[in-house]
N, CA, C and O atoms as a printed pandas DataFrame, in Angstrom:
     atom_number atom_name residue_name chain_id  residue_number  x_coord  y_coord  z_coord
0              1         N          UNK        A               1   16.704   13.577  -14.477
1              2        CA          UNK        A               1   16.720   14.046  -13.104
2              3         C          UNK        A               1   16.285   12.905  -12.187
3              4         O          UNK        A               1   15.265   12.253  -12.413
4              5         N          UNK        A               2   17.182   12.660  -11.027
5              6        CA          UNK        A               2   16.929   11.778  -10.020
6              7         C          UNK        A               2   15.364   12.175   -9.331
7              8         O          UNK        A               2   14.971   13.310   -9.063
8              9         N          UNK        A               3   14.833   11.252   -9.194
9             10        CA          UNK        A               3   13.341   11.219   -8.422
10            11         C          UNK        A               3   13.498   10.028   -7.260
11            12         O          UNK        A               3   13.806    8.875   -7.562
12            13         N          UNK        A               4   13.281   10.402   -6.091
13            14        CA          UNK        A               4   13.596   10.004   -4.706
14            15         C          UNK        A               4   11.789    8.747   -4.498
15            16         O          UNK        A               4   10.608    9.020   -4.717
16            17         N          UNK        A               5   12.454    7.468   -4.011
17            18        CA          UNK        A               5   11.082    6.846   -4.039
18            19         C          UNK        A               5   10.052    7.434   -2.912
19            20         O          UNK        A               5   10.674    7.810   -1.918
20            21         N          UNK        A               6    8.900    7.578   -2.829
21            22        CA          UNK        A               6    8.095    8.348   -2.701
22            23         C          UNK        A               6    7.791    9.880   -2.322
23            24         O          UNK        A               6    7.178   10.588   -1.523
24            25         N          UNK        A               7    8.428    9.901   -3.166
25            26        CA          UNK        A               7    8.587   11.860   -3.343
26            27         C          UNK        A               7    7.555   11.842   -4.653
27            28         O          UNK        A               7    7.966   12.190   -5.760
28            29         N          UNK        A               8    6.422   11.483   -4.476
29            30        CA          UNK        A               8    5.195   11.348   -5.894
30            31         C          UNK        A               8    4.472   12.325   -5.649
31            32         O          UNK        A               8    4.743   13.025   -4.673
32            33         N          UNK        A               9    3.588   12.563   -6.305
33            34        CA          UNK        A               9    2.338   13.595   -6.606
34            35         C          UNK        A               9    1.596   12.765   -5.198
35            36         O          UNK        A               9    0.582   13.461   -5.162
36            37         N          UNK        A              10    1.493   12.209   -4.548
37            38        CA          UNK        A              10    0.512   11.331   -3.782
38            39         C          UNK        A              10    0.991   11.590   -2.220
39            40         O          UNK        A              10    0.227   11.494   -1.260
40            41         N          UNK        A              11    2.342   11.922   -2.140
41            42        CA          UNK        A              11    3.117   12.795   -1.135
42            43         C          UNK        A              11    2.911   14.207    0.040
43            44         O          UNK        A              11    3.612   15.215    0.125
44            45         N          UNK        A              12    2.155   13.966    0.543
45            46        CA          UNK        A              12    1.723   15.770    1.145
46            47         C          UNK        A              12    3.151   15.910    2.000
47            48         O          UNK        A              12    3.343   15.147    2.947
48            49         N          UNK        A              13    3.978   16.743    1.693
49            50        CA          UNK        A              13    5.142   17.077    2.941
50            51         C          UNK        A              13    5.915   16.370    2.852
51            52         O          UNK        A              13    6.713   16.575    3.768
52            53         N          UNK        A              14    6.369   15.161    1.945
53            54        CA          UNK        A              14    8.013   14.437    2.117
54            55         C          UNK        A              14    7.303   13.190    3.077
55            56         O          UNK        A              14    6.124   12.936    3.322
56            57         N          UNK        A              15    8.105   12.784    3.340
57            58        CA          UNK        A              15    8.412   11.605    4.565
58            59         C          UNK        A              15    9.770   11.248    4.958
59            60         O          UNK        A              15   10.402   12.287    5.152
60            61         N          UNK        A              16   10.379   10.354    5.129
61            62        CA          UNK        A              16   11.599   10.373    5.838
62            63         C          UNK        A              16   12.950   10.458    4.993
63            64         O          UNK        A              16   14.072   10.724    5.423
64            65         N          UNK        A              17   12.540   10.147    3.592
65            66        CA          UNK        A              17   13.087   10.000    2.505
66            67         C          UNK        A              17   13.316   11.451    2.244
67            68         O          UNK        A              17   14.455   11.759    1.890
68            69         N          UNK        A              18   12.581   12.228    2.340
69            70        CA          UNK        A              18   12.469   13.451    1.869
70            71         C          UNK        A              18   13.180   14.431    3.041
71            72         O          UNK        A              18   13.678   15.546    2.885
72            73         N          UNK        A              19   13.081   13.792    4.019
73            74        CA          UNK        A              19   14.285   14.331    5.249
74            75         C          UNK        A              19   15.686   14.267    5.269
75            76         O          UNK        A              19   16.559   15.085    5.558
76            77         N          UNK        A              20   15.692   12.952    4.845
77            78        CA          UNK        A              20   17.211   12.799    4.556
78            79         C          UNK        A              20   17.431   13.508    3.108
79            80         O          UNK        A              20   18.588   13.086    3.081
80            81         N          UNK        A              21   17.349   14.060    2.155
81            82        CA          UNK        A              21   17.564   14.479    1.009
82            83         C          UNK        A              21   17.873   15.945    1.095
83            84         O          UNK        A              21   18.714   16.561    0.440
84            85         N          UNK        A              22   16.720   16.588    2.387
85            86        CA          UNK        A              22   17.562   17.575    3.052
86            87         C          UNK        A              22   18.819   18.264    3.329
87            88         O          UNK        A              22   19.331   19.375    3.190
88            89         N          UNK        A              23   19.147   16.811    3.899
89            90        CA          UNK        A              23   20.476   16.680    4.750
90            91         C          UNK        A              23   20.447   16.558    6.346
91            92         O          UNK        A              23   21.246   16.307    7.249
92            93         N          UNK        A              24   18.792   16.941    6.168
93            94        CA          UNK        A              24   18.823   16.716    8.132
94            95         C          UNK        A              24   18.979   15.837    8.733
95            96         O          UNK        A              24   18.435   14.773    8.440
96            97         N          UNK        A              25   19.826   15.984    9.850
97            98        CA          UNK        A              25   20.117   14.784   10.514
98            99         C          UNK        A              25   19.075   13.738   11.257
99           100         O          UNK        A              25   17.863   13.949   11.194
100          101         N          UNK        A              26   19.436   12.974   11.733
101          102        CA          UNK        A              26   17.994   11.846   12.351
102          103         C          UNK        A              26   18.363   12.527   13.711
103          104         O          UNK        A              26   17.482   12.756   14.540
104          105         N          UNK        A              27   19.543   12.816   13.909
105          106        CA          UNK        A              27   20.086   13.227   15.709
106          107         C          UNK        A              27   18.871   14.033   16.144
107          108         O          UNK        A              27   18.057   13.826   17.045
108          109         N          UNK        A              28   19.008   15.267   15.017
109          110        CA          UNK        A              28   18.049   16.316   15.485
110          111         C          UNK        A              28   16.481   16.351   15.583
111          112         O          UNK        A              28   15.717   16.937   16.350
112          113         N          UNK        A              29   16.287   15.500   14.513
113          114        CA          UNK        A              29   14.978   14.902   14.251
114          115         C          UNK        A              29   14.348   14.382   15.874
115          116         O          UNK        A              29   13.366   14.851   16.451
116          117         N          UNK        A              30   15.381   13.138   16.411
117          118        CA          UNK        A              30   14.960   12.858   17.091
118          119         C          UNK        A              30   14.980   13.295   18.268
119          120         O          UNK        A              30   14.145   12.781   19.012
120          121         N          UNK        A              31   15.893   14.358   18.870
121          122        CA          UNK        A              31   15.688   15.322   19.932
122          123         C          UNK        A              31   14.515   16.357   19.877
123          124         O          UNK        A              31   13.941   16.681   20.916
124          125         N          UNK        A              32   14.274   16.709   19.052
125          126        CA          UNK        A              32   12.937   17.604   18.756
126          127         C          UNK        A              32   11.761   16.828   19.331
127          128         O          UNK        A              32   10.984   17.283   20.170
128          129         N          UNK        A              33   11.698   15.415   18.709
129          130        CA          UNK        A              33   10.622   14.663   19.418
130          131         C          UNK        A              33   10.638   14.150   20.764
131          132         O          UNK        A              33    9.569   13.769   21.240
132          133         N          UNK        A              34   11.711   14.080   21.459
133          134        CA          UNK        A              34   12.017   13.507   22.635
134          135         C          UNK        A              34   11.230   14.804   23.387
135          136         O          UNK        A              34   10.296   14.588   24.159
136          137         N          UNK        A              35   11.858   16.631   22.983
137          138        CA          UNK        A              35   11.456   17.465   23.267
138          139         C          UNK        A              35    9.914   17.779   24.016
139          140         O          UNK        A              35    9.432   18.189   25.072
140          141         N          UNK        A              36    9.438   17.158   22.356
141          142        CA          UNK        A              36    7.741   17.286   22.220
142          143         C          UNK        A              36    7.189   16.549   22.869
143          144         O          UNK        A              36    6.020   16.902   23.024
144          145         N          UNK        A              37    7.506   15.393   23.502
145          146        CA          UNK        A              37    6.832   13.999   24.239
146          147         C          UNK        A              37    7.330   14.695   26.019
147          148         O          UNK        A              37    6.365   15.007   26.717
148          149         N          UNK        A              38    8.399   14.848   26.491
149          150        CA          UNK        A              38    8.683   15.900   27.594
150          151         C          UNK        A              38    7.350   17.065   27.579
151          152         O          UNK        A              38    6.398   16.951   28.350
152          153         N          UNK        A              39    7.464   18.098   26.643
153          154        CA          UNK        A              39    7.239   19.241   26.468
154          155         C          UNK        A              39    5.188   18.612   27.176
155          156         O          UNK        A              39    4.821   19.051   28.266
156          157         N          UNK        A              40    4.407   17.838   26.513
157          158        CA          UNK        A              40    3.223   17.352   26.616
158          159         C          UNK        A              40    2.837   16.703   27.941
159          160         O          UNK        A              40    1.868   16.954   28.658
160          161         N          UNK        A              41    3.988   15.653   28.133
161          162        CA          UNK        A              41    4.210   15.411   29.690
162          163         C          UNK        A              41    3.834   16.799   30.894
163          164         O          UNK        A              41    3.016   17.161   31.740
164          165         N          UNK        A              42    4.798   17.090   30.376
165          166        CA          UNK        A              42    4.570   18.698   31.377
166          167         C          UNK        A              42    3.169   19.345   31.865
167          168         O          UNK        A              42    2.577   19.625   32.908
168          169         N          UNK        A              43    2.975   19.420   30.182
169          170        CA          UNK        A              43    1.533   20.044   30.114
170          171         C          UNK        A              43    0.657   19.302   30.909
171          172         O          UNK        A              43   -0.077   19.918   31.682
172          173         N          UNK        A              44    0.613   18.191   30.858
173          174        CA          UNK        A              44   -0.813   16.858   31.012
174          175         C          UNK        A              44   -0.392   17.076   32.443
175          176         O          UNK        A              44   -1.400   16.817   33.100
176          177         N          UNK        A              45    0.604   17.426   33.280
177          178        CA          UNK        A              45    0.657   16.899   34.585
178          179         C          UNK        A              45   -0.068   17.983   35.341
179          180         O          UNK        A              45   -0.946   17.846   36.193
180          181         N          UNK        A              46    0.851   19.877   34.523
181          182        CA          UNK        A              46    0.067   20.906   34.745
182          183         C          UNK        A              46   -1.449   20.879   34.964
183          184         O          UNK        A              46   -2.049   21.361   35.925
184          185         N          UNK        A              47   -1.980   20.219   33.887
185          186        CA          UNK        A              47   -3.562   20.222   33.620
186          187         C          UNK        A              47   -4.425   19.407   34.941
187          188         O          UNK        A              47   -5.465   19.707   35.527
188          189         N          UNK        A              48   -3.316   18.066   35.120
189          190        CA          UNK        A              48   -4.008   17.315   36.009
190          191         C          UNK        A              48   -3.987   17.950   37.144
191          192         O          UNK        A              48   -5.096   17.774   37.647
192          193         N          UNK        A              49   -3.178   18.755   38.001
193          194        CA          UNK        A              49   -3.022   19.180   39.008
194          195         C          UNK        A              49   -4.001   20.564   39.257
195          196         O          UNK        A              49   -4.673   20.795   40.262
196          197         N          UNK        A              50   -3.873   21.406   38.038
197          198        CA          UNK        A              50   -4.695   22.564   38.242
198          199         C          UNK        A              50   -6.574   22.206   38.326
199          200         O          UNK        A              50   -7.296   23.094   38.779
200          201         N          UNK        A              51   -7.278   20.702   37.797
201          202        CA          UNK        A              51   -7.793   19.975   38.050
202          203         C          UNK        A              51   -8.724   19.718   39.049
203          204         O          UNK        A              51   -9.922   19.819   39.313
204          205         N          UNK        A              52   -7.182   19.176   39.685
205          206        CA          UNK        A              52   -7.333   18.619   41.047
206          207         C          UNK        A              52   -7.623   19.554   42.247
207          208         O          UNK        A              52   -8.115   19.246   43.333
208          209         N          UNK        A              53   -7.114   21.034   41.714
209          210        CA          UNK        A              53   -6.955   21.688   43.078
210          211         C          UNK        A              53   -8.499   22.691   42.613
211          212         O          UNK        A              53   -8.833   23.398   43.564
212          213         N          UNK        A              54   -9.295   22.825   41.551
213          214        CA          UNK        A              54  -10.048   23.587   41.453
214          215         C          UNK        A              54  -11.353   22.982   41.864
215          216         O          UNK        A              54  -12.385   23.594   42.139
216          217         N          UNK        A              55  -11.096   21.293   41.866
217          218        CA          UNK        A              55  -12.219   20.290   42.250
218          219         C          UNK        A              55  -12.269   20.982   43.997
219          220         O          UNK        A              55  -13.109   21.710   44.526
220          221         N          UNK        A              56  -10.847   20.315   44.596
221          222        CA          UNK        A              56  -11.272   20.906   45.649
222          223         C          UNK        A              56  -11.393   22.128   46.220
223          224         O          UNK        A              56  -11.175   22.139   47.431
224          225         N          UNK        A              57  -11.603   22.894   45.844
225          226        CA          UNK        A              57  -12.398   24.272   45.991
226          227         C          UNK        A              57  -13.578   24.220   45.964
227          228         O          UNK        A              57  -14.262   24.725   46.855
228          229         N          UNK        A              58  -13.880   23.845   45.344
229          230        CA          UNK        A              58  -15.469   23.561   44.910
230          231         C          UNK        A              58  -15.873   23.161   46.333
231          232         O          UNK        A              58  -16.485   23.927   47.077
232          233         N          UNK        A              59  -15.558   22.118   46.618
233          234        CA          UNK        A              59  -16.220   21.380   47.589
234          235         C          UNK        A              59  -16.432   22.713   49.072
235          236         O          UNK        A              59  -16.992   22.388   50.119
């Protein structure tokens, strides 16, 4: 039986090797992350602004 190089006991979850063996594409791979880096953006700007406007209240 074929054994994929680091697909070992030392392995938690695959790595990229173990993605492609899948069959999943890199396309999708990498839209998911483009997603997640957007998706955090969002958040961090949300956060900064809700922030900003509760500081000035305060005052």
């Amino acid at each position: 039986m074929y054994k994929m190089p680091g697909a070992g006991v030392g392995v938690a979850g695959g790595g990229v090797g173990t993605l492609a063996a899948t069959g999943a594409d890199i396309g999708w791979w990498l839209a998911v992350g483009v997603l997640l880096v957007l998706l955090g953006t969002v958040a961090l700007i949300a956060v900064h602004r809700r922030n900003r406007r509760l500081s000035r209240a305060r005052e």
